[in-house]
Backbone as CSV, one residue per row, in Angstrom:
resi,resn,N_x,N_y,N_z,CA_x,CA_y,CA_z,C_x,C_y,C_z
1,UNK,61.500,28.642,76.028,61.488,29.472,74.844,61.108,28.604,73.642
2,UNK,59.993,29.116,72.848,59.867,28.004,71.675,60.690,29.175,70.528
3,UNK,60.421,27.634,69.397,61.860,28.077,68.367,60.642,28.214,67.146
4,UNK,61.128,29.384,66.382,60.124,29.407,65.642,59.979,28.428,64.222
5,UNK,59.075,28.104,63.636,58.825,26.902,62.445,58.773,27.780,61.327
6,UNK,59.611,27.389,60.310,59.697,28.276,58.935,59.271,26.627,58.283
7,UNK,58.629,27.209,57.252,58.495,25.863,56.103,59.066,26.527,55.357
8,UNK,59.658,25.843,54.454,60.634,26.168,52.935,59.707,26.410,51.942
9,UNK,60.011,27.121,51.429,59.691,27.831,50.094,59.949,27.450,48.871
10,UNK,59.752,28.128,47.713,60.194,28.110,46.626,61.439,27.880,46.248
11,UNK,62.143,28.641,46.814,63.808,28.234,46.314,64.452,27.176,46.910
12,UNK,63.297,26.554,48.237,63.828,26.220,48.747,63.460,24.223,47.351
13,UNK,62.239,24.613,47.186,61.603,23.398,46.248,62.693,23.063,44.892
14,UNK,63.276,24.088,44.523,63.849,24.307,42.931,65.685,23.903,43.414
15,UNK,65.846,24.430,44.419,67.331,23.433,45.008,67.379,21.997,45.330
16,UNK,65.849,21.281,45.634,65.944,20.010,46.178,65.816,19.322,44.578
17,UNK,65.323,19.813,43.630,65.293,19.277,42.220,66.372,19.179,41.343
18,UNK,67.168,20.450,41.875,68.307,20.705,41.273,69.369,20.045,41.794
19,UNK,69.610,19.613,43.339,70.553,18.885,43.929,69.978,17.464,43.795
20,UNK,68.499,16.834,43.507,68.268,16.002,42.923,68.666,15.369,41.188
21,UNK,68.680,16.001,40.634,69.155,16.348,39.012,70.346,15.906,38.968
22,UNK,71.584,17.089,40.214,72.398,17.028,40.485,73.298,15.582,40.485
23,UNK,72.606,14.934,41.759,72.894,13.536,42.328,72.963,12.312,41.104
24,UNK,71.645,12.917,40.632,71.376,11.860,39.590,72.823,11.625,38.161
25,UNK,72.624,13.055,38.339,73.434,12.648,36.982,74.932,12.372,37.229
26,UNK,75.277,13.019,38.504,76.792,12.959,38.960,77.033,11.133,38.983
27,UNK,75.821,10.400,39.619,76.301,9.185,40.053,76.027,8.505,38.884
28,UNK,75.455,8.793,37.829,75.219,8.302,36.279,76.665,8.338,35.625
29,UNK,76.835,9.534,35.725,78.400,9.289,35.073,79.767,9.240,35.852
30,UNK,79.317,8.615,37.088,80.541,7.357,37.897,80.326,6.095,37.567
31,UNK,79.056,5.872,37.541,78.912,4.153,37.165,79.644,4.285,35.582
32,UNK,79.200,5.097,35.168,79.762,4.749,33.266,81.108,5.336,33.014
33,UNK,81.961,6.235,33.647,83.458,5.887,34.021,83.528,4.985,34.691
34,UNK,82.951,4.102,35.802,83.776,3.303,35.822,83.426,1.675,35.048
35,UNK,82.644,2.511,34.154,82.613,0.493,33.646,83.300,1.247,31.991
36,UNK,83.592,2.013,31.333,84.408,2.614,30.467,85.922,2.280,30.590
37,UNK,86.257,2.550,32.122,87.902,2.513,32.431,88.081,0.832,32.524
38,UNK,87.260,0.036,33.072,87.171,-1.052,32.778,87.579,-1.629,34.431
39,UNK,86.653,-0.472,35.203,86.892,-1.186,37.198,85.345,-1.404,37.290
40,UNK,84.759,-1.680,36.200,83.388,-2.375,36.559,83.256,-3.335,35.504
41,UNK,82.591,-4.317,35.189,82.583,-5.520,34.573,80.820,-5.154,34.407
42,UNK,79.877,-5.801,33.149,78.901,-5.142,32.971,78.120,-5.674,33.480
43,UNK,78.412,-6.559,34.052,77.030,-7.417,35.112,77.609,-6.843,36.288
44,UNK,78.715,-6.035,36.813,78.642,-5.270,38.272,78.230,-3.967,37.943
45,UNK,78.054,-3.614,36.969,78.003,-1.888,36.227,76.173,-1.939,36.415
46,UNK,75.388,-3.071,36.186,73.790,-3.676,35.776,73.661,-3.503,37.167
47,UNK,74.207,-4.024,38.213,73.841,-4.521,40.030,74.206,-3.082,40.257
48,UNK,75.462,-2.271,39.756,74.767,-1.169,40.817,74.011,0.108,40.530
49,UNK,73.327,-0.325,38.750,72.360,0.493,38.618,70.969,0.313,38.714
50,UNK,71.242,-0.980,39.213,69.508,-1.025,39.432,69.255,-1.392,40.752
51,UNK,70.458,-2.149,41.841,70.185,-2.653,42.994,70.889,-1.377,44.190
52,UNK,72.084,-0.800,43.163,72.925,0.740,44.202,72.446,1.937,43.849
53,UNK,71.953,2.353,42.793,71.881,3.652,42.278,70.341,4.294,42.732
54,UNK,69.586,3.451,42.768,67.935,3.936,43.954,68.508,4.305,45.196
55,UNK,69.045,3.004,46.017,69.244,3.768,47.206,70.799,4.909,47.405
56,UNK,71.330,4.886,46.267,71.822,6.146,46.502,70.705,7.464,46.363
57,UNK,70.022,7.002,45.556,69.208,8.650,45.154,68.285,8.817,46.125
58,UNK,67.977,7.460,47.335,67.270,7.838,48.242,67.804,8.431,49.705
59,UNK,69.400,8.216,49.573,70.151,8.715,50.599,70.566,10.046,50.097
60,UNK,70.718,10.339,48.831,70.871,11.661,48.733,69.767,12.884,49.140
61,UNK,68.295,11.564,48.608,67.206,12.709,48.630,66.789,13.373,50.378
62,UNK,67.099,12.435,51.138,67.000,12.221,52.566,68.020,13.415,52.800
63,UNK,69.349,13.315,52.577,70.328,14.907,52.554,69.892,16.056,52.848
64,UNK,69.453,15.958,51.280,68.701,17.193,50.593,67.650,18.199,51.754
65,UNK,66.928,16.883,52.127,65.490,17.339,52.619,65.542,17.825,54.456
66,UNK,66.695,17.110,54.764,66.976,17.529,56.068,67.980,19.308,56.065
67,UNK,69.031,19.012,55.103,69.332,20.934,54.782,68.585,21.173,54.202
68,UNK,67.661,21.298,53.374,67.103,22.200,52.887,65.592,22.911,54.013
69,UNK,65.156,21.448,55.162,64.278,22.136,56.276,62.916,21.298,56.080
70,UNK,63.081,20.147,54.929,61.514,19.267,54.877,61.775,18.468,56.172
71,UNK,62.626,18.359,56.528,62.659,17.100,58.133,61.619,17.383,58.952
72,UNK,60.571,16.359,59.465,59.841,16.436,60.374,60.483,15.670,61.649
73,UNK,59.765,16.784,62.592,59.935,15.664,64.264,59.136,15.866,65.125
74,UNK,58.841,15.475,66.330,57.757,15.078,67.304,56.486,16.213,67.273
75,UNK,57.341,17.784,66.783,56.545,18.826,67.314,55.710,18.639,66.491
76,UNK,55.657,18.460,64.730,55.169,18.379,63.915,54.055,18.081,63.814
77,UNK,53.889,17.259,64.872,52.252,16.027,65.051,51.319,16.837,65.476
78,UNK,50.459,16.134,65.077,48.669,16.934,65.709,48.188,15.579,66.283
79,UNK,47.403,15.879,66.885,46.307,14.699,67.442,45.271,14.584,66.392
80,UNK,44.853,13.450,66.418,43.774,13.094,65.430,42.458,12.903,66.535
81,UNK,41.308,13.436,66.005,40.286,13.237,66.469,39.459,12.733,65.108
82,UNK,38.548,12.138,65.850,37.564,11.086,65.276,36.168,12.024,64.850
């Protein structure tokens, strides 16, 4: 039995921006509570916004894209001809 292939849509585009937006700003204002409350020091507050805070937004975006239905896998492929 094959399973049928839906590609995502529109709402599906405007939720991955919005749970992108989302991510962004949620983990923006954890790093700055916590260097405010004073459990980050500003050279660890600097390391994890420029060396933690990408690959958080790239593990979130990876999330996103697998619920929302952008995940590709094997079926996906075509053959390439020359």
């Amino acid at each position: 039995m094959t399973t049928l292939k839906r590609t995502p849509g529109p709402a599906a585009r405007s939720a991955f921006r919005l749970g992108m937006l989302t991510a962004g700003v949620v983990g923006l204002a954890t790093l700055g509570a916590g260097y405010l409350s004073g459990a980050l020091t500003a050279a660890m507050a600097l390391y994890a916004l420029f060396a933690l805070f990408p690959i958080y937004l790239v593990v979130a975006a990876s999330a996103l894209s697998v619920w929302l239905g952008y995940d590709k896998d094997v079926t996906d492929l075509r053959p390439v001809y020359r």
